[in-house]
N, C-alpha and C positions, 0 to 999 in steps of 0.2 A: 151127508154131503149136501152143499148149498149149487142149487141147480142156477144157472145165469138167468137174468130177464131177457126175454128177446124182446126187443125193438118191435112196436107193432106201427103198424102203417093207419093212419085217422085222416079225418077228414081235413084238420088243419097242413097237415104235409102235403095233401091233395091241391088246395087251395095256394101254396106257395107256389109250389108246379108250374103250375095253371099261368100265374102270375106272372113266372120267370120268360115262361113259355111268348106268353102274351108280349112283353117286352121286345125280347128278342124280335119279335114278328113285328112290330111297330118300328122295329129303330132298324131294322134290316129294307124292309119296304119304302118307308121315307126316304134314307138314303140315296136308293139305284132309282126304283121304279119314278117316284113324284118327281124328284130332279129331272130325268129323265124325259119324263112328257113335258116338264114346263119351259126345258132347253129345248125339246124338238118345235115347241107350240110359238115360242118366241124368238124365234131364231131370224132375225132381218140381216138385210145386207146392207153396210153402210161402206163408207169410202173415208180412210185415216190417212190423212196426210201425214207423213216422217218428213225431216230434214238430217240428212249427217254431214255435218262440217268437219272442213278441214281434210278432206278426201286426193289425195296425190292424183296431180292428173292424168297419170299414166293405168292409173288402176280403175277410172272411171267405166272403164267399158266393161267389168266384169258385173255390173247390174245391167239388167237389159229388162223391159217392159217381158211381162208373161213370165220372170223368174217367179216361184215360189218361197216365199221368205217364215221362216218358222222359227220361234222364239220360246227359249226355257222346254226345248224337247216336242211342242207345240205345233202344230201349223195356224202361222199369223194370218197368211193370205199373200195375194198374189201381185206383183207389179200392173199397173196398168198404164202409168205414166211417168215418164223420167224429166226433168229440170234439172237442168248443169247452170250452178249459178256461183258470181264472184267468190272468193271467199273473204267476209267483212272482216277484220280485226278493229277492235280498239285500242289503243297504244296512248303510253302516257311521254308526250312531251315535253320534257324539263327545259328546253332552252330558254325559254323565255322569265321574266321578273314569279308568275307565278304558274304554277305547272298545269296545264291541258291538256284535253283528251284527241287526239286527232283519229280517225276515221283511214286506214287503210286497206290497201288489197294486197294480196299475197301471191305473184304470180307464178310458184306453183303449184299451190292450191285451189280446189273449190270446193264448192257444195253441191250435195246432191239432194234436191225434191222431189219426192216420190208419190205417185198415188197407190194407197195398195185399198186394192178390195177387200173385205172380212167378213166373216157373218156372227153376228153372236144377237145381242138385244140391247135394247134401250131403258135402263133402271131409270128409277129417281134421283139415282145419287149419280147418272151417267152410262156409261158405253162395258157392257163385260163381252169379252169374246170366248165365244161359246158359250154364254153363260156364267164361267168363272172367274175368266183374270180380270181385274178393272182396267180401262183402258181412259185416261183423261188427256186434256192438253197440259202441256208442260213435262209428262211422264216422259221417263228415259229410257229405251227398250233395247236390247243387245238381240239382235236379228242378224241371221246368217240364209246364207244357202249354201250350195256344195261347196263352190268357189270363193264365195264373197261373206267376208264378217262385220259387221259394225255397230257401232253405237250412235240410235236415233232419236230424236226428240219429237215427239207427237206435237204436233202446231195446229191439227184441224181434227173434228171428226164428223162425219154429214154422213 
């Protein structure tokens, strides 16, 4: 009768181990810990101006200065300043020989200007809150609180 080979244990299976081991330990650590400190380390407080147009003016009063506004599950940051302002349309006027743009208001609508406080850091490439989300001017940001939902457009960040 033909007895099986057993599998023996060497140093090169030692050395993969070792290896795999080492990995895991590298890409687990990076992860949580490094991120971690360099989000706690860089963390400032700057001030993002939002504007959302086109806001009914009956519902303006459900933003109030000290609301907390949190975005994508998030906490954004805080109100600290409220602006009730026209709300501008552009409209195209056909009356005339050739067609213009004329500049109107809507009265009942307006816009709301916000200052909201945040803390995250200051990159090269601009503003991440917390560290992660990029925050630019021009970006389009869906901010809510309990009461109040909308869609903002970043105009400042200082």
């Amino acid at each position: 009768m033909k007895e099986k080979a057993r599998a023996r244990f060497n140093i090169i299976d030692f050395l993969i181990i070792i290896a795999v081991l080492a990995s895991l330990f590298v890409l687990i650590f990076r992860s949580t810990i490094v991120d971690f400190i360099g989000n706690v380390i860089n963390t400032q407080e700057a001030v993002v101006t939002v504007r959302v147009q086109g806001v009914e003016r009956d519902k303006v009063d459900m933003l109030k200065t000290e609301d907390v506004l949190y975005w994508n599950g998030e906490l954004f940051g805080s109100v600290t300043e409220i602006n009730i302002l026209e709300n501008k349309q552009v409209v195209l006027n056909e009356s005339g020989v050739s067609p213009i743009f004329v500049e109107t208001t809507d009265p009942e609508l307006c816009d709301i200007e916000c200052r909201v406080s945040v803390k995250g850091a200051f990159y090269d490439d601009g503003f991440r809150l917390a560290g992660s989300y990029f925050l630019g001017v021009g970006k389009t940001v869906e901010l809510y609180t309990d009461g109040f939902y909308c869609s903002a457009i970043i105009t400042s960040i200082a």
